[in-house]
Structure formats: structure tokens, C-alpha cells
N, C-alpha and C positions, 0 to 999 in steps of 0.2 A: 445658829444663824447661817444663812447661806452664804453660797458667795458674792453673791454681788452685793448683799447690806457690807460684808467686812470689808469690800471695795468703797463702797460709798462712805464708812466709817475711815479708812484710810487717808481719802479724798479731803474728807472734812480735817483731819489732822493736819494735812498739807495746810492749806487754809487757816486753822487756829497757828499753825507755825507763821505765819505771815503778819496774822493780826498780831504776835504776840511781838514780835521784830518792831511793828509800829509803836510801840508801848517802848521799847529800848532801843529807839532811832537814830541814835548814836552811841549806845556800846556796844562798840568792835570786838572786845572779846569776849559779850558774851553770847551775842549773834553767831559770831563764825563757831565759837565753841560747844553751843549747844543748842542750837536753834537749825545750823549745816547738817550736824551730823545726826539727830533728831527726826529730820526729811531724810535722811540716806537708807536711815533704821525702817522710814515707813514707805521709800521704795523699796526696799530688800523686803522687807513683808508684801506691799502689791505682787511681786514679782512671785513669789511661792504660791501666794492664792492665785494667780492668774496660770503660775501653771497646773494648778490642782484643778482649776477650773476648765481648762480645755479637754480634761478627759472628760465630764459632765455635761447631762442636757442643758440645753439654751434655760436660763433665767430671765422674767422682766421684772421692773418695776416702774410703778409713776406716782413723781415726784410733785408734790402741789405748789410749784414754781414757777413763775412765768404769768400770761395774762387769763385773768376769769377762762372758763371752760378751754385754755390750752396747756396744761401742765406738761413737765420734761415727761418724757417714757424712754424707759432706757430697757437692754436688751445685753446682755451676757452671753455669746456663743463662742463657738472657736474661733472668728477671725477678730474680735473684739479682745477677747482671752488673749491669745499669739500675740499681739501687738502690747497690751498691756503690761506682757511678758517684757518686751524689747524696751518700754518706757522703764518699767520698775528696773529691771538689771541694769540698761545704762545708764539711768537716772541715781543709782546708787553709789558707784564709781565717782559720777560727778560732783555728786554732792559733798563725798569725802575730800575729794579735790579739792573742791570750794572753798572747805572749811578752813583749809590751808593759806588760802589763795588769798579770799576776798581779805583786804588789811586794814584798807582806808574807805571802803565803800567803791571804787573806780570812780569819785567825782560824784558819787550819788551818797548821800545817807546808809550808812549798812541794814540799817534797821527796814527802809524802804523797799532797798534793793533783793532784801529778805523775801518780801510780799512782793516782790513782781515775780521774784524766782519763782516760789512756791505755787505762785497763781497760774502759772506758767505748768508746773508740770500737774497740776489741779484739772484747769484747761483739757491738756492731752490726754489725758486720761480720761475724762468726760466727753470727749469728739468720738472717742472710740467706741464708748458705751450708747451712745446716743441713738432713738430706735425713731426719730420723726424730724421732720425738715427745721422745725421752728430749734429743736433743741440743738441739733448740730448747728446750728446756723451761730447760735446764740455764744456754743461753746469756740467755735472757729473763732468771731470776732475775737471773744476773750483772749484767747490764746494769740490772733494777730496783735492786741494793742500791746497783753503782756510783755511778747517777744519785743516791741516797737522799745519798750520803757527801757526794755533791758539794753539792745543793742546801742543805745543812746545813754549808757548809762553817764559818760565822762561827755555831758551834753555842751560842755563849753567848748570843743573844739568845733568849727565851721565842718569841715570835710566827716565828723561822724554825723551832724544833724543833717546832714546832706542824703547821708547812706541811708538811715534810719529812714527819713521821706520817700526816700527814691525804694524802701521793702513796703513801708505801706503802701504807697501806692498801687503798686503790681497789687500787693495783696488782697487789697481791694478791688480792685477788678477780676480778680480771680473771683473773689465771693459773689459777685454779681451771677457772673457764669457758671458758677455752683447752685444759686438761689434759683437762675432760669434753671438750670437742668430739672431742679428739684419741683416745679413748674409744670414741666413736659411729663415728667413721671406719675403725677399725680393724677392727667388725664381727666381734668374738668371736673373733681370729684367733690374737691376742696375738703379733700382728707389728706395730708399729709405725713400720716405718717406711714412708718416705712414697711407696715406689715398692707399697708392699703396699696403700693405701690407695689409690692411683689405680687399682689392679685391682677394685676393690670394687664393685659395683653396688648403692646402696645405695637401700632404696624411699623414696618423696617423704616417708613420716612422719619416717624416721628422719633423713633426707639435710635435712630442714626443720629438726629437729631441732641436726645440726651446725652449720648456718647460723645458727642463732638463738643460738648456744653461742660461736660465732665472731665473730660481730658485738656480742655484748655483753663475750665476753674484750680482743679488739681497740679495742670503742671506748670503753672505758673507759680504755686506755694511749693513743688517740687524743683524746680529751675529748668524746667526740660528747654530747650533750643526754640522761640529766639523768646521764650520768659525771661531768660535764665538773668538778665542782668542787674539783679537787686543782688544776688547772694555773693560774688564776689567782691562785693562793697561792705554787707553787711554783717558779713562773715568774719572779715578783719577789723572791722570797727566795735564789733563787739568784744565786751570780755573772756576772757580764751574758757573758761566752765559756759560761757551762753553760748560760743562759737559751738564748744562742743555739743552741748544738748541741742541747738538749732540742726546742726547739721548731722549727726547721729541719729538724733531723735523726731526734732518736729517735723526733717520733708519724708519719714516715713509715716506721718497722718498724711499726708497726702498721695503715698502710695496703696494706704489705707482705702482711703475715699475712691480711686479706681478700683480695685477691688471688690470695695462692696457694692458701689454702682453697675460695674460691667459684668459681672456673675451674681450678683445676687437681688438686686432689685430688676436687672432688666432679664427676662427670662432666656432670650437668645442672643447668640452672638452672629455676626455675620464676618465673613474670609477678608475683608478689607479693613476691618475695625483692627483686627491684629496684623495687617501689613502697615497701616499707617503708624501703629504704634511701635512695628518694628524699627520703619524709619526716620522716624522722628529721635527712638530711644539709639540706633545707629547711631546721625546727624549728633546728636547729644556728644556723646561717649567720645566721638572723636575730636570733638570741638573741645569737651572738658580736656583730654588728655594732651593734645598739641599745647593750650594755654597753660598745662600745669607745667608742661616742661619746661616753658621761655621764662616763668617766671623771678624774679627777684625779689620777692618779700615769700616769708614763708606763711604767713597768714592765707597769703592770695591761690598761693601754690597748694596749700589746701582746700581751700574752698572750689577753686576750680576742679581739682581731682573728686570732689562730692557732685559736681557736674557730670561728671565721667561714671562715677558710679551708680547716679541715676538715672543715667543714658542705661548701662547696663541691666539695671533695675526694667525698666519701660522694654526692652528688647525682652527679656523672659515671660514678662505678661505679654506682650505682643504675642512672641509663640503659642502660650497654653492659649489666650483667645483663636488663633489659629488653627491648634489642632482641635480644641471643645467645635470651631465651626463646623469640621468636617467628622464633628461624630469618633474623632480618635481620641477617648477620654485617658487611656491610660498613660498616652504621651504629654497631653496637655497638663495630668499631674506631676509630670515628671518636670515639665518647663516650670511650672508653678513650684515647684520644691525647690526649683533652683532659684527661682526669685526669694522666696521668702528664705532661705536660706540662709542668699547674700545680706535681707535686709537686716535679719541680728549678726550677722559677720562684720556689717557695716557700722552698724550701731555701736560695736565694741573697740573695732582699729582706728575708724575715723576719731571716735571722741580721743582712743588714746592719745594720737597725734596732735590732737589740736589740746590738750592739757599738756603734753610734752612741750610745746610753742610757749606755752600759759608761763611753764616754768624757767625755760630760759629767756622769756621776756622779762619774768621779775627777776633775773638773776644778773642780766648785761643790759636790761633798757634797750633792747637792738630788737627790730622787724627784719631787716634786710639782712640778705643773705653774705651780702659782699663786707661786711663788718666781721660777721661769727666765724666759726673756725677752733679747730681744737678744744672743745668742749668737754668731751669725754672723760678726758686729763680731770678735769674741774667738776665735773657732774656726772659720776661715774653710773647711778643710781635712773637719773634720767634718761642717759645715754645708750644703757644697758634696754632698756623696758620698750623705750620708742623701738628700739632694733624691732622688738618682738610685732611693732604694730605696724613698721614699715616691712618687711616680709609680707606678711600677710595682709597689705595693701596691695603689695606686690603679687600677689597670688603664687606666691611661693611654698609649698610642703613641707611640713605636714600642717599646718595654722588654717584656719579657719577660710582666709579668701579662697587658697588654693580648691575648699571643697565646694566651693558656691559655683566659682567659673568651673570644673570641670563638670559639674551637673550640669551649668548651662551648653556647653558645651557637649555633651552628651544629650541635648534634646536636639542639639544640630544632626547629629547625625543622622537622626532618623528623620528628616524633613523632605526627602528622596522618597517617603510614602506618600505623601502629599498628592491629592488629586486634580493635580494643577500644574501643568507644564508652565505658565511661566513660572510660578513660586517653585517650581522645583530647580529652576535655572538661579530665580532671585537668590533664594535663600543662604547659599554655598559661597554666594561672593561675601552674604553680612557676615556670615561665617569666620571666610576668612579677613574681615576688616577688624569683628571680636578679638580674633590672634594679635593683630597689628596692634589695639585697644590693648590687649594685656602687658605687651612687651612694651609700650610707649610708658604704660604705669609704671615698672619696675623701674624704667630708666630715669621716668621722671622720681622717683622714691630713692634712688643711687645717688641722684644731686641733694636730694633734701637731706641726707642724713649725712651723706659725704661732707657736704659745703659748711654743714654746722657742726656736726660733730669729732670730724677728723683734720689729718691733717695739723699747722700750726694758727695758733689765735692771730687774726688779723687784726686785731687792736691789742694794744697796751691795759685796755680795761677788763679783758674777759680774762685776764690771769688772779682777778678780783673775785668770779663768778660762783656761787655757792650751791651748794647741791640743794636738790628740792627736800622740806621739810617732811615730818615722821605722815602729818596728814596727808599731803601730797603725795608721796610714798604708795601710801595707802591704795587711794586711787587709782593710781596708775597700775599698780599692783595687780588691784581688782581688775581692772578691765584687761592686762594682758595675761593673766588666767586665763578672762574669757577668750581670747584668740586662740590660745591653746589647746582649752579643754573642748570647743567648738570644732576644732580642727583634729584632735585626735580622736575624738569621740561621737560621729557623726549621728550613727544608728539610732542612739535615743533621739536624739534632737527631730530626724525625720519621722519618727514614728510619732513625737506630737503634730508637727507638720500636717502628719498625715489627717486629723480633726480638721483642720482647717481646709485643705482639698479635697476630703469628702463631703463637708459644708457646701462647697461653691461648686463643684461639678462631680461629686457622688461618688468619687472612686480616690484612691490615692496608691502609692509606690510601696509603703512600709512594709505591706507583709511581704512581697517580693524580696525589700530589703535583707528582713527577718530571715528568710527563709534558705539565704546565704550567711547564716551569720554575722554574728556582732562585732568578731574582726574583720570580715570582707564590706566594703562599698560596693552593692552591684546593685543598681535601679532599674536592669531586665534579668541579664542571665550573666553566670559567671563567665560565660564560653564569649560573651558580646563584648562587656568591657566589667573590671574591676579595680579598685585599690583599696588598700590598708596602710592608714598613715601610721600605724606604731609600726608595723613590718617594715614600713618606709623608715620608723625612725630608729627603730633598731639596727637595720642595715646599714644607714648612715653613718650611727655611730660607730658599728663595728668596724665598718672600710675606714674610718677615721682613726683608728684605734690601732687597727692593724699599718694601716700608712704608719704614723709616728711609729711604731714599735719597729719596721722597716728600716725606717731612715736610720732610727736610732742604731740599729744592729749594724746597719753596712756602715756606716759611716762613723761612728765612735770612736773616737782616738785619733782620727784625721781631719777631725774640726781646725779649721786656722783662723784667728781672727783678724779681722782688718779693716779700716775705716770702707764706708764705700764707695764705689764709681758717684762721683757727684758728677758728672758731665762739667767740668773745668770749674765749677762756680762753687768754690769752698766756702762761701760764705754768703749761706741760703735764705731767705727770710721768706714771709707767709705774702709777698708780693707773688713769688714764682710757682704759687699753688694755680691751680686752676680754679676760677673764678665762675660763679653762677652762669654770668653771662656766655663765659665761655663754653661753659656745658651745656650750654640751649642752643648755641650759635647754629648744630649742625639742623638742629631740629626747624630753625628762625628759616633756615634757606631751605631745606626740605619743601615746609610748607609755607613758604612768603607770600605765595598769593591768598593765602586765608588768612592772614596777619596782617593789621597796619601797623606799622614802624614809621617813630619818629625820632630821626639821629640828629642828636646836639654833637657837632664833630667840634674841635680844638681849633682854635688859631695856631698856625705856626709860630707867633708869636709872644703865645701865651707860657709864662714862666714855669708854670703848674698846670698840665692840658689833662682835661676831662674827656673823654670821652661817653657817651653816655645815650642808652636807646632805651628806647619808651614802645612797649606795646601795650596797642590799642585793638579793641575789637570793632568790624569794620561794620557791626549789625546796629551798635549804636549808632556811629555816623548815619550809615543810609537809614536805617527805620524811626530813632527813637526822637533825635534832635528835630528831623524834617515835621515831627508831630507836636513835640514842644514848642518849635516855633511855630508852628501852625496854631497852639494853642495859644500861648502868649500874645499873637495877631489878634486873635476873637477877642479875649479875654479885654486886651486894650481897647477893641474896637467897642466894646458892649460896655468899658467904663467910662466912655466918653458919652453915656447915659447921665452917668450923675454930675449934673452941675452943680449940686448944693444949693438948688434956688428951690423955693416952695413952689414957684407961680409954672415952674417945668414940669417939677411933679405930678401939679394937677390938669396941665394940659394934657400929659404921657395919659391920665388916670380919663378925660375927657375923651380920646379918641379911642382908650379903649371901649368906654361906653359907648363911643358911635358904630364904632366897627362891631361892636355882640347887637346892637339894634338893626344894622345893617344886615344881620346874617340869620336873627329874628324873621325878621321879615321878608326875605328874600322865600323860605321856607313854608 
């Protein structure tokens, strides 16, 4: 069989795992026990055929689905494969999670919940396969209501059926903007599919057009700036296995779909198509990173940081569209490695984190941060593993993010070729705002771990809190491998890469790689720039090694023990730690004017004083609300139609008839 039936065979398993959930729609243990980890077995299988399959020529097939003479066509290449890659392996990790996790259903049936999951990663994997307008179209919705069932899953609370509204919506308007692009590409042909639209020669109005149709469909199912406001709502409303696969996984279908639309359906790029995407994915990245920092729930503080990362994401295909404009192919695959690089980098730390949440939500009942505290103590296992996925959030060495931003970061450099005096002036400042973007991560990633995991328990209840269970474990396991073995071992990873940038613009970095060896990182020349994260991590540890064995020698035998300088307060409690809040303070006043705060201050009268600030994003106030109420205005005004009376109706239904006779004849 080839590869793509043993995909589509995979696919259909996902699927019978869902029906079979609906037949056992409330047993909890045998759903999570073998129905979870059953999908995790047949993402780890997608995941091996999808990488077998990127070293291979493009496959199609069509599928007799859909309506008379339109059936699905679907299409197997490298940038399909790569992605497929990133669904299976992080979808694997999470499923083991799952299996752990889900206990009671979250408020939904288990059995249900079964079949939105599975539909769900069924869905993603079909968006990516998909080779014609009608079939992506068809696989997006699925995949939109799937996610919708899911983040709604505990649907009796007010404020998640709210969240759950406020993704579809966006998401819907996104597909609008997707279905027009798909429209313009077609060029009046009313062939749809997408080997018809790579024959298209379309002129710069219209071909600008797509792209400008394509990047607001996409980034608005991506979060890009001012989309972005479904996903910190719906990010934490969902359950922390959907938080992760939404945010890991589904908004790279939508870096997917730029992708395939801006290199590989539309034939040219044009020098502004990758400056607007530079600064939008800018604008992004620093908007995600400032909110991650102020935050106080860690839900939120995650999902905004997936802002930041998508911002990040949008600024490397910015680049590689940049350099491909001006004909510099070798660098635009260099930007483009460093996009797709970050996007499995991302897919592996982000999920970890938000299953690290998963587990000390089931284990103290607490979101906020200003409760947790001292965890570590209590969940040694969770505590330990998130480390592994906050580093390498933080783009820290040797772990996987560190090697994404220094790619990226090394396509800056060379942006001084550029045949463009202002972008040669622009370029230098995103540059340095990326730097500002990476250090705002780390610090915001210092609070998240610090505030919940160190330190003393700020409640009396987290001295209760249980470590995460053997499947939990598992998971988490799995995916912080992946940050590691990503991060130490770059070279194979870019040499499949490499299938994928020579798909979309003909050339790629790997043999260059190669050709410095498998311990060196050099994407030009050894003599330009280089690293080696096990030489980094060998050194590491040996100055570590050598340090202790130092101390130890000088100082052995003149150890004294003694309680320590407490600064007068011998009797300390987890009030005198530093506080969430307080660790965003600097950041709140840094940038106040791109922040709305709203402070609940104390009466001095008040026996027990609160204090207490609320950030708010100022894009909703001015854009979103002034649209809602504008909408809600019409919406009333156009129900003061219906009376409920017959004799209105048929007047409404009378003057329409006069008015089409009137316009009859006028003609």
C-alpha cells in the first residue's frame, strides 16, 4: 500500500475510535483506557508514515465523497507529510495525557467527548491532505465545530459557552476569507482544485488580492493581531489535552494554509507581501509576550505566549517571502527552516505546558496563580518535566526553541543583502525587537514556573496535591523527549525540512548543513556562524562538575552551619513570597500605555483590603464592542420586523411585489 491509503487507513481508525466511544458513552474506564490510548498508537503510527513519506514523490488520491461529480482529491507531498509529522507526534503525547486525564467526561459524556477528540485530530489531518477548495473547505469547518464541541466541553458554565461563541465566530469569518481567496485563485475557471490553480497565472492585483484574503482567513484561525481575541478565552476554557492539541497543533493548520497558498498555489511573491507579514507577525509577538507576562491565571499566560509564538511564526515566513521576492532563494530557505523548525519545536513545549496546567489543575482545583506555590515538593514528576518545556519556551540551550530562534535569527543577519534601502534600515530594528520578544519569553516563563512551582504553598490545600498519574507521566514524558531530542539533534530534523523548502521554492540548506557535519549547526559556512548543542551540553556539564568539585576541595572542612539571614522576620510564611502580580508590575508600567488596567483599590476601612488589577486588552474595547453594538443596533432594528401578525407579513410580501414590478418596468 502506499502512503497516503495507510494515512487514510489511519484516519478512518481515528474515526471508528469515536464511533466506538459513542456505543460506551459513559464508560469512563474504558474510554480513557483504551479507546485514548488506541488514537495515541494511531498517531505514533501517522507520525512514522508521514516521516517515510516526506522523503517520497507527491501521491494523490480521490475519494467518492462529497456532492455528484465533486469528490474529495487529496494530494501527499512534503509540506502535507511535515505537518502530518507535527499532528501525529504531538497528537501522541496527548492522547496518552488524555487517557490519564479525562475522568468524568469535563461535564460532557466520555464516550462523546471521545468522538469530538478523535474527529478533531481526523479533521487535521485531512485539512492537510486536502488537494481542492470544496475538500479543505469541508475538512476546516469539521475541524472548526469539532474544536467548538470540545472547548465547550463543561458547557454549563456561562463564561465557557461565551468563549466557545466568541472562537467560532472569528472562525467563521475566517473561512469566509479563505473560501474568497479560494475564489480569486481559481480565476473564473470553476475548477477548484488546487493543481488548477497552480496553472493560473494570476496578475499582481489580483494574486495580492489572494494573499491579502489568505492571510486574514488564516490568521485569524492562527491568532495573529487584532484576530487574536478568541484564543485567550478559549484556550483556557477548554480542557488542558484540547488547550494543548488546539494550541500545539490546530493554529499550525493555519500556518499550513499560508504556506501552501503563498508558495505554492500562487506562483510569485511580491517585497511587501513579506513586509506586511513581517509586521503584523512583529505587532503579534510583542502584544502576545507583554500579556503573557501581566498575567494571573496560567491558562491565559499560556495561551497568550502561543500568540507570541505565532507572531514569531508569521515574521520567518515574512522573511523567506522576502528574500524568494528578490530572487535570494538560498536565504529565503534558510528563514523558512527556521519557521518550520519553531513550528514542531512549538508543537512539543507549548502542549507540554499546557498538560503540565492539566495536571495541577486536577491535583489543587486552582487557575490562578496567586493560590499555587510550592508544588514541586508535592509533584515532583510534573515539576521536573514542565522545567524541561519552560526552557525551551524560553529559548534557552541546548532544547529545541533555542534552535528555531537562532535560525531565525540568523536569517536576520543576512537582510543587509537586501536590495532595498528602506528594508535594509527596517529590517534591523524587528530584529532587534525579536531579541526584546525572546527575553520578555524567558521572563515571562521565570513567573510561570517560579509562582507555581517554587517557593512555599500559598494555600493550606496544595499540601493535599498528588503527583500526576503513570499515564500522565507518559505524556508528558513523550513530549519532553521531544524538546530535547529536537534541540540536540537538529541536523536530521533539517534535512527532512529540507523536502519541504525544496517543494515551495526549489532549493533548501541541508546539504550545506551536511556538509559541516552532524555535530556542527552551520546553515552558510563554519567561518559565518556555528553551534553544537551537545558540545554546548557537554561543556555545561563539565564547568558544572568542575565548579562543585572546586567548592568542594577549597572549602571542605570549613563548612559552618547556621540558620539564615531572614531580614528580621523569623517567622516567614508564603504571604512574603513574591506574587504574580508582583512580578508583571515592572512589566504593567514599562508598557501601560498598550495595557488597560482596571484597579479595584481597598477602602481604608475595609477589615480585610483587597487589592486587586484586572488587565484588559484595549483592541477589544476600541474595535470589537463598537461592532457588537453596532450589530446588536441592526439586529434590534431589523426585529422590529416581526410583529407576529399575518396581515404585516403580507403587506411586507405586497410591497415587495410592487417594488420587483416597479423595477420590471422601469427596464
Amino acid at each position: 500500500m502506499a502512503h497516503l491509503d495507510w494515512i487514510l487507513v489511519l484516519v478512518g481508525g481515528w474515526l471508528g475510535l469515536g464511533l466506538l466511544g459513542i456505543l460506551a458513552l459513559r464508560h469512563t474506564d474504558f474510554v480513557a483506557r483504551v479507546l485514548f490510548p488506541a488514537g495515541a498508537a494511531i498517531a505514533l503510527g501517522l507520525a512514522a508514515i508521514a516521516l517515510s513519506a516526506l522523503f517520497d514523490d507527491p501521491e494523490t488520491a480521490v475519494l467518492p465523497l462529497g456532492l455528484p461529480n465533486l469528490p474529495f482529491h487529496l494530494r501527499l507531498d512534503g509540506l502535507s507529510a511535515y505537518f502530518l509529522l507535527v499532528i501525529g507526534a504531538a497528537g501522541a503525547g496527548i492522547s496518552v495525557f488524555a487517557a490519564g486525564y479525562f475522568r468524568q467526561g469535563e461535564g460532557t459524556p466520555p464516550g462523546l467527548l471521545c468522538l469530538e477528540y478523535h474527529v478533531f485530530l481526523a479533521s487535521m489531518a485531512l485539512v492537510v491532505l486536502a488537494d481542492d477548495a470544496y475538500a479543505f473547505m469541508v475538512m476546516w469547518e469539521t475541524m472548526a465545530l469539532s474544536s467548538f464541541f470540545l472547548v465547550t466541553a463543561n458547557h454549563r458554565v456561562p463564561a465557557i459557552r461565551q468563549a466557545g461563541f466568541l472562537y467560532l465566530l472569528v472562525a467563521h469569518i475566517g473561512a469566509i476569507a479563505i473560501l474568497l481567496c479560494f475564489g480569486v485563485l481559481q480565476a473564473n475557471t470553476g475548477d477548484y482544485s488546487f493543481a488548477n490553480m497552480r496553472a493560473q497565472s494570476l496578475s499582481p492585483l489580483w494574486a495580492s488580492a489572494a494573499f491579502l484574503l489568505a492571510t486574514f482567513g488564516f490568521g485569524a484561525k492562527a491568532g495573529i493581531l487584532p484576530l487574536h481575541v478568541w484564543l485567550p478565552e478559549a484556550h483556557p476554557a477548554a480542557p488542558s489535552p484540547v488547550s494543548a492539541l488546539m494550541s500545539g497543533v490546530m493554529l499550525k493548520t493555519a500556518i499550513y494554509g499560508i504556506l501552501r497558498i503563498g508558495f505554492d498555489l500562487l506562483n510569485a511573491q511580491l517585497w511587501w507581501w513579506g513586509a506586511l507579514l513581517l509586521a503584523l507577525g512583529l505587532a503579534t509577538a510583542l502584544f502576545g509576550v507583554v500579556f503573557s507576562a501581566v498575567q494571573t491565571d496560567m491558562k491565559r499566560l499560556l495561551a497568550y505566549s502561543s500568540i507570541e509564538n505565532i507572531g514569531l511564526l508569521f515574521v520567518g515566513i515574512g522573511l523567506g517571502v522576502l528574500f524568494n521576492a528578490y530572487g535570494m532563494h538560498a536565504l529565503s530557505a534558510l528563514a523558512l527552516t527556521a519557521a518550520l523548525y519553531h513550528v514542531i519545536s512549538h508543537a512539543f513545549f507549548k502542549s507540554l505546558l499546557f498538560l503540565g496546567t492539566g495536571s495541577v489543575l486536577h491535583a489543587t482545583g486552582e487557575r490562578s496563580l496567586g493560590k499555587l506555590g510550592g508544588l514541586m515538593r508535592r509533584m515532583p514528576w510534573v515539576g521536573w518535566l514542565v522545567l524541561i518545556g519552560v526552557l525551551a519556551s524560553s529559548g534557552l540551550p541546548p532544547l529545541s526553541g533555542f534552535v528555531a530562534e537562532w535560525l531565525l535569527l540568523q536569517s536576520f543577519l543576512f537582510t543587509t543583502e537586501l536590495p532595498n534601502s528602506f528594508l535594509n534600515m527596517l529590517v534591523p530594528v524587528v530584529a532587534a525587537a525579536i531579541a526584546l520578544v525572546a527575553a520578555l519569553a524567558g521572563y515571562a516563563m521565570v513567573k510561570f514556573f517560579g509562582v507555581i512551582f517554587l517557593g512555599q504553598p500559598r494555600e493550606a490545600k496544595l499540601a493535599e496535591a498528588q503527583d500526576a498519574s503513570l499515564l500522565e507521566r507518559a505524556g508528558l514524558i513523550w513530549l519532553a523527549s521531544g524538546c530535547v531530542v529536537l534541540g540536540l539533534f537538529p541536523v536530521p530534523l533539517i534535512g527532512a525540512i529540507d523536502r519541504v523548502t525544496q517543494l515551495l521554492i526549489g532549493t533548501g540548506i541541508a546539504s550545506t548543513v551536511r556538509n559541516n557535519g552532524w555535530l556542527l549547526l552551520a546553515p552558510t559556512t563554519l567561518e559565518r556562524a556555528s553551534y553544537s548543542p551537545l558540545i554546548f551540553l557537554a561543556v555545561t556539564c563539565l564547568a558544572v562538575l568542575l565548579a562543585v568539585l572546586l567548592v568542594h576541595r577549597l572549602y571542605h572542612g570549613r563548612v559552618r552551619f547556621a540558620p539564615p539571614w531572614d531580614c528580621g522576620y523569623p517567622a516567614q510564611t508564603a504571604r512574603m513570597q513574591d506574587t504574580a502580580e508582583g512580578f508583571g508590575q515592572p512589566i504593567r508600567q514599562i508598557f501601560e500605555p498598550f495595557i488597560r488596567m482596571r484597579r479595584e483599590l481597598p477602602s481604608p476601612f475595609d477589615e480585610k483590603p483587597i487589592y486587586h488589577v484586572r488587565i484588559e486588552d484595549h483592541l477589544w474595547h476600541w474595535l470589537y464592542l463598537p461592532i457588537a453594538r453596532t450589530t446588536e443596533r441592526f439586529a434590534r432594528l431589523v426585529g422590529r420586523l416581526q410583529q407576529g401578525r399575518i396581515a404585516i407579513y403580507l403587506l411586507y410580501s405586497f410591497l415587495t411585489l410592487l417594488v420587483l414590478l416597479l423595477v420590471v418596468v422601469a427596464k
